[in-house]
C-alpha atoms as a printed R data frame, in Angstrom:
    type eleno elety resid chain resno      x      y       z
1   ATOM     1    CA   UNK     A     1 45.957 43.727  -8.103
2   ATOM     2    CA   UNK     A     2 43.080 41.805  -9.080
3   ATOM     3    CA   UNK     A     3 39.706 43.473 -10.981
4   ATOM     4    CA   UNK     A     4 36.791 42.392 -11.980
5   ATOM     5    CA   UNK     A     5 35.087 44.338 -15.199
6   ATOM     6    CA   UNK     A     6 31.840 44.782 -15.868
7   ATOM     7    CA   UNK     A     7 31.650 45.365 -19.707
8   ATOM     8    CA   UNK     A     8 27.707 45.984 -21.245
9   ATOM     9    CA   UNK     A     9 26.931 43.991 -24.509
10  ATOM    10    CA   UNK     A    10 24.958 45.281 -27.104
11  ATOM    11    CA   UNK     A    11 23.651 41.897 -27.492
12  ATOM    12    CA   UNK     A    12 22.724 40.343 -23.802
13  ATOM    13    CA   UNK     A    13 22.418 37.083 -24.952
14  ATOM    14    CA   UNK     A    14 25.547 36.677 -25.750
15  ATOM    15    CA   UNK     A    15 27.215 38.276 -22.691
16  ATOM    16    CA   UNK     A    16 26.382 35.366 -20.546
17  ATOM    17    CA   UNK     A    17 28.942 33.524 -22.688
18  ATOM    18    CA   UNK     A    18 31.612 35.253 -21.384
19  ATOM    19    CA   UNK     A    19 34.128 34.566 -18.237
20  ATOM    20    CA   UNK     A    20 36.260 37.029 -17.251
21  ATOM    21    CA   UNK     A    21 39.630 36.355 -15.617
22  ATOM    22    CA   UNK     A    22 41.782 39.831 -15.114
23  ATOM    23    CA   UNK     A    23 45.321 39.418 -13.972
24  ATOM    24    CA   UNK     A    24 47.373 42.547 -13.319
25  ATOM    25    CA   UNK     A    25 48.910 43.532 -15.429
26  ATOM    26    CA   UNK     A    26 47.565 41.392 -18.460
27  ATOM    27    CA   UNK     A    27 43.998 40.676 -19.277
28  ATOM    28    CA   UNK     A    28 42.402 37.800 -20.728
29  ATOM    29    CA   UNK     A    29 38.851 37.307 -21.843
30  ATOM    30    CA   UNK     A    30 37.534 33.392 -22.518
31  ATOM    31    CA   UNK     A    31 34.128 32.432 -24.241
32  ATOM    32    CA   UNK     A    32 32.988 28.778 -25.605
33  ATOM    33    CA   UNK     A    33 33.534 30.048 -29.326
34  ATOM    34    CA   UNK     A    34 36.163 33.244 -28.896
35  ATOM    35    CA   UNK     A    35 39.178 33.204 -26.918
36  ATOM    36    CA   UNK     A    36 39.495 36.528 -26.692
37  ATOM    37    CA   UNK     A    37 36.362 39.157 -26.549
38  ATOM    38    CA   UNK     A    38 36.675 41.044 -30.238
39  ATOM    39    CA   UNK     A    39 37.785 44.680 -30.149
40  ATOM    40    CA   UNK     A    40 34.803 47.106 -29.284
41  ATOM    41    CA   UNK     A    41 32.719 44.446 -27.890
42  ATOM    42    CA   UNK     A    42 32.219 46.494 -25.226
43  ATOM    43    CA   UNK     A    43 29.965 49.352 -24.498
44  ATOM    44    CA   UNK     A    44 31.509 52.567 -22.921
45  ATOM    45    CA   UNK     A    45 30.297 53.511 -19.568
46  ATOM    46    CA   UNK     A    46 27.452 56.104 -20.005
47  ATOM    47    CA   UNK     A    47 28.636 58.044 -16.722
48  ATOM    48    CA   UNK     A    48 32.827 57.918 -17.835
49  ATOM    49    CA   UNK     A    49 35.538 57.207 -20.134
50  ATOM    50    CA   UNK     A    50 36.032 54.116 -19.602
51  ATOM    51    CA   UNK     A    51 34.533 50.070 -18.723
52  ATOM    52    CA   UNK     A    52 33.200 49.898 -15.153
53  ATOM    53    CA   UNK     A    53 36.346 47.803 -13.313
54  ATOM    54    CA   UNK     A    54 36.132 46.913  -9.776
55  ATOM    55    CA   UNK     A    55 39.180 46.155  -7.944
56  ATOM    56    CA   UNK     A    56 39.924 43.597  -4.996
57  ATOM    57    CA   UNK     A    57 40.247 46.624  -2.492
58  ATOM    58    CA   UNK     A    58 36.602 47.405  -3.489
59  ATOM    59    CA   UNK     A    59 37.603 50.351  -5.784
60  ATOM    60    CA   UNK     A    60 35.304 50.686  -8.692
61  ATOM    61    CA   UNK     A    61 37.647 52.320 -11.382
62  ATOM    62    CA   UNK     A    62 34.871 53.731 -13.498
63  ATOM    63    CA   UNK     A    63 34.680 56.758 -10.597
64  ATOM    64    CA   UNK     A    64 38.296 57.646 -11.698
65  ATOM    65    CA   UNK     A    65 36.861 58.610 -14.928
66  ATOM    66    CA   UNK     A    66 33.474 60.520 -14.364
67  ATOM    67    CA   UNK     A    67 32.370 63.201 -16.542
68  ATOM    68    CA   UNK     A    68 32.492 66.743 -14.756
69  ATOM    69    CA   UNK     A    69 29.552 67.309 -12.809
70  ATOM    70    CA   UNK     A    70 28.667 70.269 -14.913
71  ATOM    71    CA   UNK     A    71 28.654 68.124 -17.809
72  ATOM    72    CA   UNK     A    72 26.402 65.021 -16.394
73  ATOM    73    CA   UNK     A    73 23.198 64.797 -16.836
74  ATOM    74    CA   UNK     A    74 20.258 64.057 -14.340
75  ATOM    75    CA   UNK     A    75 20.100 59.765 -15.092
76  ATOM    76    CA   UNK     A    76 23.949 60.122 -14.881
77  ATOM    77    CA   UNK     A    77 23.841 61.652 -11.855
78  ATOM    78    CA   UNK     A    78 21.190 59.563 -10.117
79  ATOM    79    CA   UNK     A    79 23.375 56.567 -11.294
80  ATOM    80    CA   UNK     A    80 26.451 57.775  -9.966
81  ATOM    81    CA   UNK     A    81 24.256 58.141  -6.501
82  ATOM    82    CA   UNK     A    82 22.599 54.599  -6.675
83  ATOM    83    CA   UNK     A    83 26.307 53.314  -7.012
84  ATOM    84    CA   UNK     A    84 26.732 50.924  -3.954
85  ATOM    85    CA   UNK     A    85 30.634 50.268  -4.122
86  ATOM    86    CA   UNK     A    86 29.583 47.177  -1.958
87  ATOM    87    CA   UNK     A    87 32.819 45.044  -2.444
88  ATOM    88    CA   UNK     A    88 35.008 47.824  -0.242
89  ATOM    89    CA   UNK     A    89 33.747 46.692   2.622
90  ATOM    90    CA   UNK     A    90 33.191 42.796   3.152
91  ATOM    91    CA   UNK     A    91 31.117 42.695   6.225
92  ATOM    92    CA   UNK     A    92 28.623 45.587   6.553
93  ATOM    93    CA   UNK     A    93 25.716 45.166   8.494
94  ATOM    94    CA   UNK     A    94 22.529 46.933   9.309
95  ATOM    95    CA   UNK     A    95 21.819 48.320  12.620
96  ATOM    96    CA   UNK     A    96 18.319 49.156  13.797
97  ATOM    97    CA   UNK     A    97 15.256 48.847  11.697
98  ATOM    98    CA   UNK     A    98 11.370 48.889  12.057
99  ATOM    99    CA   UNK     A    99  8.696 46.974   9.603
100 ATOM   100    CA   UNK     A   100  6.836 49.781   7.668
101 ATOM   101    CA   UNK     A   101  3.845 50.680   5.180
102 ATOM   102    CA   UNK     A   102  2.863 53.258   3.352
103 ATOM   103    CA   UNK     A   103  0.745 53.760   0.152
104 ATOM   104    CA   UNK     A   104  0.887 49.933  -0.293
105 ATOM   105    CA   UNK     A   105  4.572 49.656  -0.046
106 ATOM   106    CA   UNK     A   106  6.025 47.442   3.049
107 ATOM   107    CA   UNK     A   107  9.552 47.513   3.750
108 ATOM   108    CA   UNK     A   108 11.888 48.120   6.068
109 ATOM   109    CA   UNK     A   109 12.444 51.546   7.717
110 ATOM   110    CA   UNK     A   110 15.220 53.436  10.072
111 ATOM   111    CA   UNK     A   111 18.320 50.606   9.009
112 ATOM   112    CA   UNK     A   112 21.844 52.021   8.407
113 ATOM   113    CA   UNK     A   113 24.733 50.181   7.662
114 ATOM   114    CA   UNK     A   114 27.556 50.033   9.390
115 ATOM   115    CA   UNK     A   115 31.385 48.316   8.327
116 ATOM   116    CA   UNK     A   116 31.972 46.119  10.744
117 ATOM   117    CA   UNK     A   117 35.819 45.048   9.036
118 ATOM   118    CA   UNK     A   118 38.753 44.720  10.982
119 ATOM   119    CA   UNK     A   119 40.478 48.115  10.801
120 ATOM   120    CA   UNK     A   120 36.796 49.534  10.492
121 ATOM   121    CA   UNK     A   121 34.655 48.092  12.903
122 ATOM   122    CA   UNK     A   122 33.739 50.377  16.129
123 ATOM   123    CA   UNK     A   123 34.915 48.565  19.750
124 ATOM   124    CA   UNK     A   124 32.047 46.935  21.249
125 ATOM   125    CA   UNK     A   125 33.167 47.835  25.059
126 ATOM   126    CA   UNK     A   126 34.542 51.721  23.950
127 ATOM   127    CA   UNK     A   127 32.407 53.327  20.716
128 ATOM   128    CA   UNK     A   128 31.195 56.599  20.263
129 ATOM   129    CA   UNK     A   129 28.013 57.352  17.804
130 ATOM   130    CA   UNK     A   130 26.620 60.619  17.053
131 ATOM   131    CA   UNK     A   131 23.193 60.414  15.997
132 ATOM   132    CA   UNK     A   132 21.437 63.574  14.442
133 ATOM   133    CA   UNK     A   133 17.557 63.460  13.341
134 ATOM   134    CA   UNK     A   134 15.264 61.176  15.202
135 ATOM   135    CA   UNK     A   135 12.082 62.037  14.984
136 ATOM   136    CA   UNK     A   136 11.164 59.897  17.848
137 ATOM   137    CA   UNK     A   137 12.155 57.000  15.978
138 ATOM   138    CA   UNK     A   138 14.944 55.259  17.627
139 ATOM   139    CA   UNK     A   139 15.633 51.588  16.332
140 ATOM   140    CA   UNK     A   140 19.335 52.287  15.371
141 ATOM   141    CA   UNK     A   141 20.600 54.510  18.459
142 ATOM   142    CA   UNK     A   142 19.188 51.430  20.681
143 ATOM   143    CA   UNK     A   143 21.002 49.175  18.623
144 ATOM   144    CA   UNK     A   144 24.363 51.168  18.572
145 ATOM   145    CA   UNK     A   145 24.100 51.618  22.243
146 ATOM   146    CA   UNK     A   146 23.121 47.491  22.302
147 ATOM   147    CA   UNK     A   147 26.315 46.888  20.740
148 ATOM   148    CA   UNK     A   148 27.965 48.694  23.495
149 ATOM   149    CA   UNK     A   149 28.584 52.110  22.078
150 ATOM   150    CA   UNK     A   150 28.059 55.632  24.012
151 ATOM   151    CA   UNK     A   151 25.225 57.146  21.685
152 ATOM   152    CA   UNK     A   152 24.631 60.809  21.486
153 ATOM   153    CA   UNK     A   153 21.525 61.802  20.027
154 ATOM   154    CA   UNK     A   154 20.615 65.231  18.444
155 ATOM   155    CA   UNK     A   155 16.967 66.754  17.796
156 ATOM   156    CA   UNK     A   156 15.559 70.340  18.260
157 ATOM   157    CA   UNK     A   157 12.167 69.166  16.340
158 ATOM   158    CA   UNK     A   158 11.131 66.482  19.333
159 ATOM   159    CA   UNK     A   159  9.714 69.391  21.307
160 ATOM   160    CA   UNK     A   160 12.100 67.424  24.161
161 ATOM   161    CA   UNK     A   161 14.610 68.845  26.277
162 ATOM   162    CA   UNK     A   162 18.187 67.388  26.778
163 ATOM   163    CA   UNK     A   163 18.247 63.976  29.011
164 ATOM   164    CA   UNK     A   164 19.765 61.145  29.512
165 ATOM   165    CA   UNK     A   165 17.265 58.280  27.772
166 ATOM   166    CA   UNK     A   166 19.423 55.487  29.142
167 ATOM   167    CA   UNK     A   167 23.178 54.672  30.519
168 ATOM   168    CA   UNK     A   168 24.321 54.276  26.990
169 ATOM   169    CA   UNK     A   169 21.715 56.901  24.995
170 ATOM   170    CA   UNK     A   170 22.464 60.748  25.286
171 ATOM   171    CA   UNK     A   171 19.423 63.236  23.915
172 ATOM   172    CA   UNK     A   172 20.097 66.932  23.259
173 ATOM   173    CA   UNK     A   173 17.918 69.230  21.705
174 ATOM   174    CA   UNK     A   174 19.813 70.637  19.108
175 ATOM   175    CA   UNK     A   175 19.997 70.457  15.575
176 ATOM   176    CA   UNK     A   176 22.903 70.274  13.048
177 ATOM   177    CA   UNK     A   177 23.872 73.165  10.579
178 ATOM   178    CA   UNK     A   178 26.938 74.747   8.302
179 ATOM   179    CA   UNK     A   179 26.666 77.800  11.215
180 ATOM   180    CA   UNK     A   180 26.401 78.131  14.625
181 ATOM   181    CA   UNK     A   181 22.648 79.986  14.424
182 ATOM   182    CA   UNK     A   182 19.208 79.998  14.927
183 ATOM   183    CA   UNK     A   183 17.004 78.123  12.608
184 ATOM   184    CA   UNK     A   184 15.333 81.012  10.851
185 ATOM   185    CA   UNK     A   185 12.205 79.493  10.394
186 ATOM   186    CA   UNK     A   186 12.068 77.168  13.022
187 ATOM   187    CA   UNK     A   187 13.408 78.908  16.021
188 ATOM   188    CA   UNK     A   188 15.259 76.095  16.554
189 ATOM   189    CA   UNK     A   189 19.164 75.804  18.313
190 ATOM   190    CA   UNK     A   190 21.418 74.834  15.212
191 ATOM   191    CA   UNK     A   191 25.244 74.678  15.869
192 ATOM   192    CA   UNK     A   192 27.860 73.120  13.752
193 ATOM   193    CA   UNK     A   193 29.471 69.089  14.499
194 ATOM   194    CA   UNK     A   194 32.697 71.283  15.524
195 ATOM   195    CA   UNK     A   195 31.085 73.001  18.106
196 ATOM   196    CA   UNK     A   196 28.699 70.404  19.357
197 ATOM   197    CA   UNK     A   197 32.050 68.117  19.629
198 ATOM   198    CA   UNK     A   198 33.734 70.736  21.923
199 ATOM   199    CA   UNK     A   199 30.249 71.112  24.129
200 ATOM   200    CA   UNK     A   200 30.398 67.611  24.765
201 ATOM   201    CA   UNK     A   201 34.327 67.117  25.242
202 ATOM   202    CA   UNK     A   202 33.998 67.048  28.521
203 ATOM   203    CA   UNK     A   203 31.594 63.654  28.402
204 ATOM   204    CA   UNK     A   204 33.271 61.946  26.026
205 ATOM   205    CA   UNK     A   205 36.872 62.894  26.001
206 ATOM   206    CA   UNK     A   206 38.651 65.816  23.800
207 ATOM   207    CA   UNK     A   207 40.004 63.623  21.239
208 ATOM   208    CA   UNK     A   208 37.920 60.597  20.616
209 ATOM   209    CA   UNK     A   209 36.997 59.624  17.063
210 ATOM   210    CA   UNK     A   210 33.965 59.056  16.783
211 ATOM   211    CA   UNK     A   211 33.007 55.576  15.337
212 ATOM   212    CA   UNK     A   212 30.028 56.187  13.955
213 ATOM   213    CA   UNK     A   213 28.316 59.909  12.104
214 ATOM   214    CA   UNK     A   214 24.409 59.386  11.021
215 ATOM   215    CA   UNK     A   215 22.258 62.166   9.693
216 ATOM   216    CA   UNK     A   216 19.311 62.109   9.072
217 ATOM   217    CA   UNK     A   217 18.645 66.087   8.577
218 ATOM   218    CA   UNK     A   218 15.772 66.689   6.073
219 ATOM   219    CA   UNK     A   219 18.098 68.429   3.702
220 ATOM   220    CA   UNK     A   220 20.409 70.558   6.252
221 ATOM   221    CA   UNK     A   221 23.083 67.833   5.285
222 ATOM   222    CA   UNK     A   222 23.548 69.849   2.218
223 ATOM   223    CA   UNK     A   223 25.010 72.714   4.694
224 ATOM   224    CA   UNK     A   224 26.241 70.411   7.230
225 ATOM   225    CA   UNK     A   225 28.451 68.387   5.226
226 ATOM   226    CA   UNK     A   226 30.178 71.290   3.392
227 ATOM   227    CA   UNK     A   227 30.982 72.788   6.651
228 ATOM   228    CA   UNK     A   228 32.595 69.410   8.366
229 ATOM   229    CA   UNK     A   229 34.728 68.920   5.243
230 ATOM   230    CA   UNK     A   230 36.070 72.815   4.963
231 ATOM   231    CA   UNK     A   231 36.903 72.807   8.715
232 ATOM   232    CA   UNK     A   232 38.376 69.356   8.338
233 ATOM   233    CA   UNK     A   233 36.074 67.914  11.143
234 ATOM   234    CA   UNK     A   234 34.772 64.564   8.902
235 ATOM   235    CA   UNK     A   235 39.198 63.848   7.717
236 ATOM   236    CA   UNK     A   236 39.867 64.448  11.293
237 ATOM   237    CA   UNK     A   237 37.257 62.970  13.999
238 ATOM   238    CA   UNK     A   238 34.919 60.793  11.885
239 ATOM   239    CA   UNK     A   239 35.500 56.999  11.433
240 ATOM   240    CA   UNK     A   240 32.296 56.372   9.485
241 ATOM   241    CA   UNK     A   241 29.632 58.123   8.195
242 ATOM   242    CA   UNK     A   242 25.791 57.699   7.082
243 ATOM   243    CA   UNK     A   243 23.907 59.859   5.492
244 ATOM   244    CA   UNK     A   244 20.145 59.745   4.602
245 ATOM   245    CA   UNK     A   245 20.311 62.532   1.645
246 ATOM   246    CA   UNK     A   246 17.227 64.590   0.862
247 ATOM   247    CA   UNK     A   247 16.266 65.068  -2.977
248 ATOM   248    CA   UNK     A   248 13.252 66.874  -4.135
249 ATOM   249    CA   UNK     A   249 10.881 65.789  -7.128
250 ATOM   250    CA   UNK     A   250 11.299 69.291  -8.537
251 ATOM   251    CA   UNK     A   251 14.969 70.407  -7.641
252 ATOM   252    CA   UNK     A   252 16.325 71.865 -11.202
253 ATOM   253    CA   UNK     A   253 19.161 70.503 -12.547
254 ATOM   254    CA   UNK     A   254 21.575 72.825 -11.161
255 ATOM   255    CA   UNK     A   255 20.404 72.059  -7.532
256 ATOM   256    CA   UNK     A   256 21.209 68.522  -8.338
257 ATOM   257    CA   UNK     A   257 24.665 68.960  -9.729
258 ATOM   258    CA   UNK     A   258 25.744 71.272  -6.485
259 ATOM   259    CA   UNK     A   259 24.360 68.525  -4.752
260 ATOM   260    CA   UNK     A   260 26.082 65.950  -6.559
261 ATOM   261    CA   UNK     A   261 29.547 67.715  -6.861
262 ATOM   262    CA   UNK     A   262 29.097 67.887  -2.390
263 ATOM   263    CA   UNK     A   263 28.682 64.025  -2.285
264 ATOM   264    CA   UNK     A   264 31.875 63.567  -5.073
265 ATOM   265    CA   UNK     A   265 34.061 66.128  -2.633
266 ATOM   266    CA   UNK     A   266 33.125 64.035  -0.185
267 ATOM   267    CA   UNK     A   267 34.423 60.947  -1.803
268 ATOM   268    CA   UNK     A   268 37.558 62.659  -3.384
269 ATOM   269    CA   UNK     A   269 41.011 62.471  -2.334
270 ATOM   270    CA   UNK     A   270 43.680 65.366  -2.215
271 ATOM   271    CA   UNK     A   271 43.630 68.573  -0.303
272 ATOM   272    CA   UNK     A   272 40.291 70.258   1.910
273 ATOM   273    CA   UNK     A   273 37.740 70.113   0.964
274 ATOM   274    CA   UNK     A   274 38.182 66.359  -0.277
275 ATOM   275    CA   UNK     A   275 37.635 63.983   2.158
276 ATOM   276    CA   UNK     A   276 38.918 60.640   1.296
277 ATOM   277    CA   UNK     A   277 35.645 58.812   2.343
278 ATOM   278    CA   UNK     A   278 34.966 55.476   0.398
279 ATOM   279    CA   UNK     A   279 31.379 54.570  -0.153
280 ATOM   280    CA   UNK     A   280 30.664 51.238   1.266
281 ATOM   281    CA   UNK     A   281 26.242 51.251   0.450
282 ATOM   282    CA   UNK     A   282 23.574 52.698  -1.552
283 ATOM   283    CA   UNK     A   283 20.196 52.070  -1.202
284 ATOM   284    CA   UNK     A   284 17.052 54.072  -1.683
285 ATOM   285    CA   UNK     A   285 14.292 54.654   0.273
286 ATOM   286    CA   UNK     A   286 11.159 52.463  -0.747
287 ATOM   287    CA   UNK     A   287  8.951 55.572  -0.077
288 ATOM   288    CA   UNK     A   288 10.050 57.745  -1.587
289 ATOM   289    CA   UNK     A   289  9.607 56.716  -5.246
290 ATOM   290    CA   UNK     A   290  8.123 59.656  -7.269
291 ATOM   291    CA   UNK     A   291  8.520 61.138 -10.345
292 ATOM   292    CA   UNK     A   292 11.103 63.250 -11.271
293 ATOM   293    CA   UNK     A   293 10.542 66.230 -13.461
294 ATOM   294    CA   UNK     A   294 14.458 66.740 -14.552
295 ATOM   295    CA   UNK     A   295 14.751 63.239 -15.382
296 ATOM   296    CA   UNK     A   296 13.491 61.537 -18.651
297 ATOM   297    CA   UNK     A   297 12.798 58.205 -15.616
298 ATOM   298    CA   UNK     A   298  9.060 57.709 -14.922
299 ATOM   299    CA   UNK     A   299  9.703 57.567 -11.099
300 ATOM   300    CA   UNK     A   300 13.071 58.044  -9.372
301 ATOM   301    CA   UNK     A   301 14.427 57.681  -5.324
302 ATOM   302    CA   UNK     A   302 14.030 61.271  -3.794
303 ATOM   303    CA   UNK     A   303 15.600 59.873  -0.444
304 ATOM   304    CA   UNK     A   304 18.395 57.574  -0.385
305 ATOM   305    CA   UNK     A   305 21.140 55.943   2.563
306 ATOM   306    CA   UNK     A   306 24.550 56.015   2.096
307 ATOM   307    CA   UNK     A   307 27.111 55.069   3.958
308 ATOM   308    CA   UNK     A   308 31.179 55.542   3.873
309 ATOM   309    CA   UNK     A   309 34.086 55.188   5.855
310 ATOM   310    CA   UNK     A   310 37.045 56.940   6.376
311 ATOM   311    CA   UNK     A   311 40.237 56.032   4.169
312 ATOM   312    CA   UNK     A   312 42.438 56.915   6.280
313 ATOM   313    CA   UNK     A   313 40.987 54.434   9.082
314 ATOM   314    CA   UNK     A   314 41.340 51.711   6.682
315 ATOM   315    CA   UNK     A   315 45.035 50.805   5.239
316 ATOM   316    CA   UNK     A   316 43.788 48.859   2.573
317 ATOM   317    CA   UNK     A   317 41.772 51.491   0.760
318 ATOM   318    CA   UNK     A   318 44.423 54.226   1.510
């Protein structure tokens, strides 16, 4: 197995002097004036035990050794969220996006990435995408259904009823939840992904994975996501997943952990309700960059995209 570690020098100016070549199982450091890096050169990861490694398959060995959710703090935590893992997957590409400006930031809006990797990648001529929160905006379920996927689309807010938009692009009016309810504020029809999958069996087939899971929920992924990994729905019938998550400026620091400790179940391995989904992109959303009262950060991302697939999809990260 080959790793590459990312050690943190107290002095920067010297780090660039460094090459690192790690061979499994012995390690070797080089520099112009040391042949080997001196013993606590390195800095400790702030978020674990342990020097942030990352290994061939795209595993960054740091996560192996995070503190306790209960234990990190609130710059810990927003780390351990902006962590991209981007070597895991080697082609990942953005579907979908729309030029944008607000409050004298321009960037790009509505893109979510997708792993488009051999054992990964969704069939262009037989995909299946589920799509919830659209808000009228609808660059990436065009593009998923350009690539020649079956999109469904899901939102009671639209004020439209269930249609057909295209051949390809499927529109109900229903929202996602951890319960099969009514919104209690909203009036709105909420039903969990394991019921909407059996309502639309019948269209798609009774066992079809589906390739591609996007939310983008205003905060109800915080009971959706729960829900899917208890019942076993995301292990089971989810390929990939992306998730727009939904912080607030003034959450406490106990919202944030729960929150946290959700997003590290899902990433987890073992027995319901881990999932065994490997993080593949981070990225926050340009917009969204406010202050943050539990952080000691001037400004922090409230809403941020990530995206994962499923281990067990992909024999190399298994």
């Amino acid at each position: 197995m080959f790793c590459r570690i990312d050690l943190e020098f107290s002095d920067h100016n010297n780090a660039s002097q460094f090459l690192l070549k790690v061979v499994s199982p012995s390690l070797s450091l080089y520099s112009a004036s040391n042949p080997r890096l001196p013993d606590g050169q390195a800095q400790k990861d702030p978020v674990s035990s342990s020097p942030a490694a990352i290994c061939a398959n795209g595993h960054d060995i740091w996560t192996d050794n995070l503190k306790p959710t209960e234990s990190m703090s609130a710059e810990e935590m927003y780390r351990y969220l902006r962590w991209t893992n981007s070597t895991s997957c080697q082609n990942a590409v953005d579907f979908g996006f729309n030029i944008g400006s607000n409050l004298d930031v321009t960037a790009v809006d509505g893109h979510k990435a997708v792993c488009l990797d051999k054992h990964i990648s969704p069939d262009m001529s037989n995909c299946l995408v589920y799509s919830f929160g659209i808000n009228n905006e609808w660059a990436f379920d065009e593009a998923m259904a350009k690539y020649g996927c079956q999109v469904y689309s899901f939102d009671p807010s639209m004020n439209v009823s269930t249609h057909d938009r295209s051949e390809h692009i499927h529109f109900y009016d229903v929202g996602l939840d951890g319960e099969n309810r009514v919104h209690p504020t909203k009036g709105w029809p909420m039903k969990t992904a394991s019921s909407i999958y059996e309502m639309l069996a019948s269209r798609h087939g009774p066992s079809t994975l589906i390739d591609i899971l996007k939310l983008d929920i205003e905060t109800s992924e915080w009971d959706a996501i729960p829900q899917m990994l208890q019942s076993g729905f995301l292990a089971d019938k989810v390929k990939q997943l992306v998730v727009e998550i939904h912080l607030e400026a003034a959450d406490a620091l106990e919202v944030l952990r729960h929150r946290v400790q959700i997003i590290r179940n899902l990433e987890a391995t073992g027995q319901r309700p881990s999932g065994g989904f490997i993080r593949f992109s981070s990225r926050p959303n340009p917009f969204f960059d406010v202050p943050l009262q539990v952080s000691k950060y001037k400004k922090g991302p409230i809403d941020m995209d990530l995206a994962w697939y499923n281990s067990r999809h992909y024999p190399s990260a298994v």
